[in-house]
MILUMPA-114946 format. One record per residue: residue in three letters; x negated, y, z of N, C-alpha, C in turn. Coordinates in steps of 0.05 Angstrom, whole numbers, padded with zeros to 5 digits, always signed. Atoms other than C-alpha are relative to their C-alpha. Layout:
ALAXYZXYZXYZ ...
END
This chain:
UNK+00019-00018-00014+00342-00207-00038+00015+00025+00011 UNK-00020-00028-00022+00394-00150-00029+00019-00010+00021 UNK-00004+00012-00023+00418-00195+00020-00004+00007+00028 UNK+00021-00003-00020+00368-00186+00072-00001+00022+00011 UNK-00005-00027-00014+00383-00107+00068+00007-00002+00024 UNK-00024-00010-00012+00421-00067+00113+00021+00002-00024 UNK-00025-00012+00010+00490-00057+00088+00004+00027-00018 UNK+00010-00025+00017+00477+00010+00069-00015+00001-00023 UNK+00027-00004+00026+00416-00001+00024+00009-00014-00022 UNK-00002+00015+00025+00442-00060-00010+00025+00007-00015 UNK-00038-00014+00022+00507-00017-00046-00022+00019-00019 UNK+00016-00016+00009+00445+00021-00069+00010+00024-00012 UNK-00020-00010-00005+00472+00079-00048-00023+00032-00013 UNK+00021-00029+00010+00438+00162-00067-00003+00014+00034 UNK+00009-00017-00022+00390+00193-00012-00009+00018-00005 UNK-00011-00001-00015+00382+00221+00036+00035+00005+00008 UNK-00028+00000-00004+00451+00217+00070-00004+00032+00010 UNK+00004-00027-00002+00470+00285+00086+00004+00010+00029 UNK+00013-00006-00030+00446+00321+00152-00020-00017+00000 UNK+00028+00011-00007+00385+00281+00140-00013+00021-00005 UNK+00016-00014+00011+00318+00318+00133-00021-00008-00011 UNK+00012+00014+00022+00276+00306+00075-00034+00009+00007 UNK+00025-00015-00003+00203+00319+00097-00021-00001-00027 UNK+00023+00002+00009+00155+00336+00046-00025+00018-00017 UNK+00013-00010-00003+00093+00349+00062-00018+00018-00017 UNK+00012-00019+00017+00058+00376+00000+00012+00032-00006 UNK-00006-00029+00004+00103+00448+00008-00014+00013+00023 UNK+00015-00015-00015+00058+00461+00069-00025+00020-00018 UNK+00024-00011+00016+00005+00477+00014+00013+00030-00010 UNK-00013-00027+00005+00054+00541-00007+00003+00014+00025 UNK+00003-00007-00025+00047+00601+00033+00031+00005+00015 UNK-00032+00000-00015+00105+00606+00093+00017-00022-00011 UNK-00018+00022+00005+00136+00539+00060+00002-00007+00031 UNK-00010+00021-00023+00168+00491+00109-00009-00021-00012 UNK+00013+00036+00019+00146+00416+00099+00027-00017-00001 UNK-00016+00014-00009+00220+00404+00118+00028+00016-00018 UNK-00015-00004+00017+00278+00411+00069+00024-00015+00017 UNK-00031+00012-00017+00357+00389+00093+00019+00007-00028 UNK-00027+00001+00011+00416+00417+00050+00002-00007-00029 UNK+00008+00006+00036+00392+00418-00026-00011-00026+00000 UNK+00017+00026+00005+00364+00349-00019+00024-00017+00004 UNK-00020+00027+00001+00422+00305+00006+00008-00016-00025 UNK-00002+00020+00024+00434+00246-00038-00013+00008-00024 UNK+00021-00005+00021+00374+00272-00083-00012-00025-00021 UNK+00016+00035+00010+00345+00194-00098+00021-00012-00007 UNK-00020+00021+00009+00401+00150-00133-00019-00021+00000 UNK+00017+00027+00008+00371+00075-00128+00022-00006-00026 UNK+00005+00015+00018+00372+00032-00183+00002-00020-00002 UNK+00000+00030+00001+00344-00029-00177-00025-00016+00021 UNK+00020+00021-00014+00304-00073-00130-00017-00004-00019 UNK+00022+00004+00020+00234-00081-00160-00010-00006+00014 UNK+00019+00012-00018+00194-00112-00105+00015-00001+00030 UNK-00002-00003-00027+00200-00130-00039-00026-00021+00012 UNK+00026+00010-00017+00141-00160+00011+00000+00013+00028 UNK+00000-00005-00018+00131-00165+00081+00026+00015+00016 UNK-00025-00004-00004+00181-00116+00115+00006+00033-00021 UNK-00006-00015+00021+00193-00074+00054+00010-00001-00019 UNK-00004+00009+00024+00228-00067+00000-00003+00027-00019 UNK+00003-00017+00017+00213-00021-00066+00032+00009-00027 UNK-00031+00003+00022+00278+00007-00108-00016+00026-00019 UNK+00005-00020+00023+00266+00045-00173+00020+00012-00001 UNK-00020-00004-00003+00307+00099-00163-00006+00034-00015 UNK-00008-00021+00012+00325+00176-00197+00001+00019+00013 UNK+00012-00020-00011+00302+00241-00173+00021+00018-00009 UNK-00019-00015+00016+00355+00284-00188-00005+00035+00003 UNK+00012-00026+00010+00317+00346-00174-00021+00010-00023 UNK+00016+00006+00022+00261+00329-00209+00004-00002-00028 UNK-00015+00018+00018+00299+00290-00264-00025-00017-00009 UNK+00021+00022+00007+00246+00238-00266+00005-00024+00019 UNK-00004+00021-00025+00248+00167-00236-00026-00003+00014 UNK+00014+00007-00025+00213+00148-00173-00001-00024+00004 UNK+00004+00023-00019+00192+00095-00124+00005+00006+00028 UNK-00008-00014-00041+00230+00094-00057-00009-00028+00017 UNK+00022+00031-00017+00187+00045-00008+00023+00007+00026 UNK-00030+00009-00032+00252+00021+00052-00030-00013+00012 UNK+00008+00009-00032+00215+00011+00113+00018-00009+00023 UNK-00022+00007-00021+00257-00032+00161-00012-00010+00017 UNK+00005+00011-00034+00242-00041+00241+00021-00027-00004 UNK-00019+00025-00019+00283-00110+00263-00003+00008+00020 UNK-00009+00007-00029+00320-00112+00323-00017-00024+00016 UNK+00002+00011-00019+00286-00167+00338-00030-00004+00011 UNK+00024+00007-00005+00220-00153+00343-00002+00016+00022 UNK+00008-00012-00017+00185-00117+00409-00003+00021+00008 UNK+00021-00020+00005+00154-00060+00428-00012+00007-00011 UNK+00024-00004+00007+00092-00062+00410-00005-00014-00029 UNK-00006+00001+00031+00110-00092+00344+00010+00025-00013 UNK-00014-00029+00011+00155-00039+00332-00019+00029-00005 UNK+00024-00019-00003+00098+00013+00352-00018-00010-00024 UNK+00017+00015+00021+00051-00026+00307+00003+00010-00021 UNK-00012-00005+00028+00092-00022+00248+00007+00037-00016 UNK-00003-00031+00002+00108+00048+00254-00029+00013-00007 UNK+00023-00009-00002+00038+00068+00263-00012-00003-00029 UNK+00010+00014+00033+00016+00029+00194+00018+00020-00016 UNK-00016-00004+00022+00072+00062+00153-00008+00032+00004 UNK-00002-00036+00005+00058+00136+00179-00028+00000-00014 UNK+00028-00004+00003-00018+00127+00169+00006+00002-00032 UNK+00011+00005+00013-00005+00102+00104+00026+00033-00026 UNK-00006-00024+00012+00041+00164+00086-00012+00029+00000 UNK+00011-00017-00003-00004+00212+00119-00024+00004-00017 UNK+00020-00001+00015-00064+00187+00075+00001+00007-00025 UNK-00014-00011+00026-00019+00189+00008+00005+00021-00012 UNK-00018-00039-00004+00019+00260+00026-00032+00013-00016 UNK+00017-00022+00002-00057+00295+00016-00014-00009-00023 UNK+00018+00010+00017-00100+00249-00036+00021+00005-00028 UNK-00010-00004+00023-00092+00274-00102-00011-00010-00028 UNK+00021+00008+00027-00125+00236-00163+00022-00016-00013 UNK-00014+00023+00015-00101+00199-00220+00002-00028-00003 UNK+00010+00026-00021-00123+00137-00195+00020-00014+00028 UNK-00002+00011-00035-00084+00134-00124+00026+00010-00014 UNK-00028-00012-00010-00004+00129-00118+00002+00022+00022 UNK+00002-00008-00023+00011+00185-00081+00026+00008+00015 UNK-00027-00003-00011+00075+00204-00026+00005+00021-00009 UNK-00002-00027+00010+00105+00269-00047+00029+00001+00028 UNK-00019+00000-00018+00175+00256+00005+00005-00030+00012 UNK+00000+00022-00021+00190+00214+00063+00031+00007+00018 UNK-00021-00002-00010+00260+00209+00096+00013-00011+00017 UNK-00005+00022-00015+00295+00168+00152+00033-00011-00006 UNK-00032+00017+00003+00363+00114+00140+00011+00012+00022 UNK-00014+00004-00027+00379+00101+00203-00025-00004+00023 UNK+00007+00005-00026+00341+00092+00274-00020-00020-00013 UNK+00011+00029+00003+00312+00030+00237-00018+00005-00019 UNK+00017+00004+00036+00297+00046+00168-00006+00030-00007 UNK+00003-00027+00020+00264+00098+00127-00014+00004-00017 UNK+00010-00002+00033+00237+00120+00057-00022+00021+00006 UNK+00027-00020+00015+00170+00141+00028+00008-00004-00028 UNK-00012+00001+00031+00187+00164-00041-00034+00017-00010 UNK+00028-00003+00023+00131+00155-00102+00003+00009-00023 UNK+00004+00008+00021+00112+00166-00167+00016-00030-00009 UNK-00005+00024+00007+00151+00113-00209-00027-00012-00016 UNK+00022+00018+00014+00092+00061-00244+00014-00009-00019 UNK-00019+00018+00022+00126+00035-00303-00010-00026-00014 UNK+00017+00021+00020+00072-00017-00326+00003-00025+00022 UNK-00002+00017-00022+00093-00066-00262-00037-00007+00013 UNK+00030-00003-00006+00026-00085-00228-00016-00028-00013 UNK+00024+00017+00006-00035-00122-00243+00006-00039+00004 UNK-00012+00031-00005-00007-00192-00205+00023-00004-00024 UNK-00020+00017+00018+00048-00195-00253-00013+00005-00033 UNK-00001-00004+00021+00014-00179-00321-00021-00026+00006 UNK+00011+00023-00005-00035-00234-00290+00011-00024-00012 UNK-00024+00019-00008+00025-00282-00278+00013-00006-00032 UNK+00000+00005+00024+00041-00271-00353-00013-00003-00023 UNK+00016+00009+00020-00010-00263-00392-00034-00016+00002 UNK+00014+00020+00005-00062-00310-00362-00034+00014+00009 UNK+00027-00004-00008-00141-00292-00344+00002+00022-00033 UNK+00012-00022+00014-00161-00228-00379-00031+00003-00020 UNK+00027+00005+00014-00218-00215-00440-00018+00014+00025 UNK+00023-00021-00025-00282-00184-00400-00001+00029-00006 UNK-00001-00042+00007-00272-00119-00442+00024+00010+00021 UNK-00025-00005-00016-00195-00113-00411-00013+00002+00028 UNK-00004+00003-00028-00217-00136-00339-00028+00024+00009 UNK+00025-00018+00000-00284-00080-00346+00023+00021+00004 UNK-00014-00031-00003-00239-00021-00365+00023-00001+00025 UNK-00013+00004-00027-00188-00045-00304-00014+00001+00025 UNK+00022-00006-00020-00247-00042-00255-00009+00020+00001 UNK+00009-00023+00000-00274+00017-00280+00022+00016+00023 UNK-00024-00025-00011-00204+00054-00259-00007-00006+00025 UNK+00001+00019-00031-00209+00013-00195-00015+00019+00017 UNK+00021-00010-00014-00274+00031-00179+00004+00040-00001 UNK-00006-00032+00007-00260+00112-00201+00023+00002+00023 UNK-00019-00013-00028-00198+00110-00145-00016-00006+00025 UNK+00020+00001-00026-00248+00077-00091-00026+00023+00001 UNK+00022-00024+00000-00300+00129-00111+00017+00031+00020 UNK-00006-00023-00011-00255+00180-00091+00014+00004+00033 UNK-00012+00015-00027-00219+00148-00030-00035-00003+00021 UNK+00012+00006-00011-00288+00134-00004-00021+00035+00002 UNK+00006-00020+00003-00312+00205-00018+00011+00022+00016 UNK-00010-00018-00020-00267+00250+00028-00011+00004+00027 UNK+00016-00003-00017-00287+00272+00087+00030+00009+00028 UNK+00016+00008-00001-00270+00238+00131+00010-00034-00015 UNK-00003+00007+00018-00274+00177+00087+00024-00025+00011 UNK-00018+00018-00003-00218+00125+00073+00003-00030-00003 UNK+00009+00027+00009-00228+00048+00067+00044-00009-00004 UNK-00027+00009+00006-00166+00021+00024+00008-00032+00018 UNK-00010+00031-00018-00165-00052+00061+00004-00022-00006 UNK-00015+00033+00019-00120-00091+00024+00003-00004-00033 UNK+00002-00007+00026-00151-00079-00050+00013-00035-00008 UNK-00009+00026+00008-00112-00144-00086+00015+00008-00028 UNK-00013-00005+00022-00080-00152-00158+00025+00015+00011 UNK-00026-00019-00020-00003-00133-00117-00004+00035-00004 UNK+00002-00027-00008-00030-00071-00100-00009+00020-00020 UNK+00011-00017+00006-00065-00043-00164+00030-00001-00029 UNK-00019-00010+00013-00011-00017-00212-00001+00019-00028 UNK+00004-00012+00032+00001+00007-00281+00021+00023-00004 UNK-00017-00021+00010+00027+00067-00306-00005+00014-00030 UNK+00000+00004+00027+00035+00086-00382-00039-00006-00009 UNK+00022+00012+00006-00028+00043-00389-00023-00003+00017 UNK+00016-00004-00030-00071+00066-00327+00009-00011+00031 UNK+00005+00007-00022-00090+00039-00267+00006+00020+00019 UNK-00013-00016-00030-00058+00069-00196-00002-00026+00023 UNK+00014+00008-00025-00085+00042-00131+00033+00013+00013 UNK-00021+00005-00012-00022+00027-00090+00003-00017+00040 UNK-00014+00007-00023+00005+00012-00013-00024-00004+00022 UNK+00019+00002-00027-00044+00036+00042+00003-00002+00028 UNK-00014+00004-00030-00005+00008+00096-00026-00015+00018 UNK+00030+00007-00016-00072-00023+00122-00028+00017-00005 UNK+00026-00016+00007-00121+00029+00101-00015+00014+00029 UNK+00007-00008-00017-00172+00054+00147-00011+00030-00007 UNK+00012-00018+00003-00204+00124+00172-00028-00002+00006 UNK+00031-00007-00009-00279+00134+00179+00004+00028+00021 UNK+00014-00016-00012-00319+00178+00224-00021+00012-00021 UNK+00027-00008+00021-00375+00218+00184-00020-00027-00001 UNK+00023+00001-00011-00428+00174+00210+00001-00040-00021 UNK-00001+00029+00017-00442+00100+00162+00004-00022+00038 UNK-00011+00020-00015-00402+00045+00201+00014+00007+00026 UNK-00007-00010-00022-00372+00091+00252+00030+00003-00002 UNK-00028-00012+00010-00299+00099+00259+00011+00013+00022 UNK-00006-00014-00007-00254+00142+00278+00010-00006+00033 UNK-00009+00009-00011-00225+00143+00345+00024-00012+00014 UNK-00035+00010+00001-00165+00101+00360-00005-00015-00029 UNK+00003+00020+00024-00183+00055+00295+00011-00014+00009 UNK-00004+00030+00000-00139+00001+00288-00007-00012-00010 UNK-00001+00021+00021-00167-00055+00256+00013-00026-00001 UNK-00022+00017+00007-00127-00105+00224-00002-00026+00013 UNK+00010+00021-00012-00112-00154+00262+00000-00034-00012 UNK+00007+00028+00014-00135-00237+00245+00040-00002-00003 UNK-00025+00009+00018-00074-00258+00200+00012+00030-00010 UNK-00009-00021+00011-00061-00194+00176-00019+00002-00023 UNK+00009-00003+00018-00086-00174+00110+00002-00016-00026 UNK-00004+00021+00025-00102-00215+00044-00021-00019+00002 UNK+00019+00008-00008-00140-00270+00066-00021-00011-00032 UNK+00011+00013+00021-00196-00295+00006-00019+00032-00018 UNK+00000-00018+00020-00198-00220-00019-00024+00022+00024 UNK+00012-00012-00013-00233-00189+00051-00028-00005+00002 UNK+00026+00023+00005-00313-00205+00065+00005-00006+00030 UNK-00002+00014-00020-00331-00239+00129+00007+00019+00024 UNK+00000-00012-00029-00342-00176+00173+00032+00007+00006 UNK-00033-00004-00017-00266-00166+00182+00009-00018+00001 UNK-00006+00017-00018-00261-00227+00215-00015-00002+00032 UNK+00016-00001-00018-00303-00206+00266+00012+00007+00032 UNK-00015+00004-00023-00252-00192+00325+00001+00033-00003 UNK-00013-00038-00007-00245-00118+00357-00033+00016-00008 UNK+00024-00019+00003-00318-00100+00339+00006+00009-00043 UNK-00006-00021+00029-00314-00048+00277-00023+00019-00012 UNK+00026-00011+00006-00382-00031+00270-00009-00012-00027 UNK+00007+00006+00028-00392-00061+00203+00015+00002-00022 UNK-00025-00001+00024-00319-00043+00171-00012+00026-00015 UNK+00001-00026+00021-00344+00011+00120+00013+00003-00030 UNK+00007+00000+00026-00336+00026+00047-00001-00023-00015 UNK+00008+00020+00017-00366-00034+00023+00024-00025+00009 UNK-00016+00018-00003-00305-00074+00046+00008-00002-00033 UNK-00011-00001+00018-00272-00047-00023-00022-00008-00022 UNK+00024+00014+00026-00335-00066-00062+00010-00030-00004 UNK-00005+00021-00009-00324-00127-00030+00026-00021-00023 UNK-00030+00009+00009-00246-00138-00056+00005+00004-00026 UNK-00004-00006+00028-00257-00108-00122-00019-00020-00018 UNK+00013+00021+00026-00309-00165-00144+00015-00023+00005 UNK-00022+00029-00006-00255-00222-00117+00016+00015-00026 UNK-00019-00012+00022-00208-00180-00161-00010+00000-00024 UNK+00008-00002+00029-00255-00178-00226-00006-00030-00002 UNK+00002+00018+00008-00267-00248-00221+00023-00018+00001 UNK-00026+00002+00008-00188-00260-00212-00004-00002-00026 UNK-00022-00009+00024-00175-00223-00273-00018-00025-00026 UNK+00013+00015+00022-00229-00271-00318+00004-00033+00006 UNK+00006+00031-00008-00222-00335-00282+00032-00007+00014 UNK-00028+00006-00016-00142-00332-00258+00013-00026-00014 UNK+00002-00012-00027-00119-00364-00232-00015-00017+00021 UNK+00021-00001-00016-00177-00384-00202-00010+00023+00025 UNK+00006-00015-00023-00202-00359-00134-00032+00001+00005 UNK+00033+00015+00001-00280-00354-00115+00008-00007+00028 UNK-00010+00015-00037-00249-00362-00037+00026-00017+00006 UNK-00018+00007-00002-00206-00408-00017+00026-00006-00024 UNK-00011+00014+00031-00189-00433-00081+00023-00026-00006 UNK-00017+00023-00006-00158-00500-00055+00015+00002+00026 UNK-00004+00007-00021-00132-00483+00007+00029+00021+00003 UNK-00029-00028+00000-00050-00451+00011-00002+00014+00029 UNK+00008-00022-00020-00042-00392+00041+00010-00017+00044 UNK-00003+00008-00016+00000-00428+00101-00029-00009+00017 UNK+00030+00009-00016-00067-00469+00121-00018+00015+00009 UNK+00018-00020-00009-00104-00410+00116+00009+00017+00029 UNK-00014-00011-00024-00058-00376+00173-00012-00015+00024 UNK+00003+00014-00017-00076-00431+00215-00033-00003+00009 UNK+00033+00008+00003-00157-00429+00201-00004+00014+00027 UNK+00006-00021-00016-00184-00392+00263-00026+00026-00018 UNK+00015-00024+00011-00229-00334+00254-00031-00011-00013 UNK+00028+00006+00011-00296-00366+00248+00006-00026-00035 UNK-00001+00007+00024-00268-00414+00194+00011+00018-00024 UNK-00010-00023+00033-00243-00352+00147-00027+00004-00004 UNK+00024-00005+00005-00315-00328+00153-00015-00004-00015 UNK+00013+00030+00015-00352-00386+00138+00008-00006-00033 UNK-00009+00006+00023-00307-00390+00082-00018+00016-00030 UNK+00007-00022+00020-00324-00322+00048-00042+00000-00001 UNK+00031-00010+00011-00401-00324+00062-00011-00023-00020 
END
């Protein structure tokens, strides 16, 4: 997997390199701070160890050396060989989902605290470390959950969507899935809002310039029908995450059982068109 790096990343090397600048945004909240730090930060993050990777990301557990606490540094890598408007795409998803992080503060929600750039290509959002790995792998080992366990794991769930859906103006997480919900000395942390959306005040209104995700994007089995519905976004609200959090409680009792798409691998599913995901979920 450290393969696939860049060169640079996979010596797992201590960031930022120096003359980088370390942005982060939570010192705006101090008065006359800067949000933008440079000389005391160089090689601040020592990696570690590869602990995930998915999609075009990879996660290294790595050492805060101001702090003296470990972290989570999320590598964001562009390819050369993708487009434009991929490229734009991708960018767009990763700031959103540091701009939403940087300000939400609960015990419930991972949140960004610094964000940094490699190179032209690549660059770091640094977290909170999770030490309890997430929800898919305690799955993966220990098997369908009692209903007391998979209750008090919902509760948390539901207590980070309460508050995510409560801001103003409100936030729809997207891609709620085992992957994404994460443990930390025993608690639940709501994790990776690279697809999360913004609201408008107004029930079912969004903001303007909403992207919504486009068909083959997301977690297919875990969304309900209306976000298969094409470019209309009049029905993406809130209740998407209601939605993903009862696929997710009947995971955790019935894994690994699906209630959607139970027999059908993910490949096939890529291939379904839009009206047969639908169909599926209603």
């Amino acid at each position: 997997e450290l393969d696939k790096l860049p060169a640079l990343l996979s010596e797992c090397p201590a960031l930022p390199a120096e003359g980088r600048d370390l942005y982060e945004p939570r010192l705006k909240a101090d008065a006359g701070a800067s949000a933008y730090r440079a000389k005391s930060n160089s090689k601040r993050f020592v990696l570690l160890d590869l602990i995930a990777t998915g999609g075009f990301s990879a996660v290294f557990k790595a050492y805060d050396l101001l702090r003296h606490t470990h972290v989570a540094c999320k590598l964001h890598h562009i390819s050369s060989n993708w487009d434009n408007a991929r490229k734009e795409a991708f960018v767009r998803h990763v700031e959103r989902e540091i701009d939403i992080t940087a300000v939400i503060e609960h015990r419930r929600i991972v949140e960004t605290f610094a964000a940094f750039e490699v190179d032209k290509q690549t660059f770091v959002s640094v977290m909170p470390f999770c030490d309890g790995g997430s929800l898919a792998d305690l799955l993966r080992k220990a098997g369908p959950l009692s209903e007391k366990e998979s209750r008090s794991i919902v509760v948390q769930v539901l207590h980070g969507l309460h508050h995510l859906h409560s801001q103003n103006p409100r936030i729809i997480h997207y891609d709620l899935k085992p992957a994404n919900i994460l443990f930390h000395q025993g608690e639940v942390r709501l994790s990776d809002f690279g697809l999360s959306k913004v609201m408008a005040t107004g029930e079912g209104q969004t903001m303007a310039g909403m992207e919504l995700t486009s068909y083959g994007a997301g977690t297919h089995g875990y969304l309900p029908p209306e976000c298969y519905e094409g470019v209309d976004s009049s029905r993406i609200c809130p209740k998407v995450d209601v939605f993903s959090t009862g696929v997710v409680w009947y995971v955790l009792l019935c894994f690994p059982k699906k209630p959607f798409f139970a027999q059908v691998p993910q490949g096939q599913i890529m291939v379904m068109n839009a009206h047969e995901v639908r169909a599926e979920t209603q």
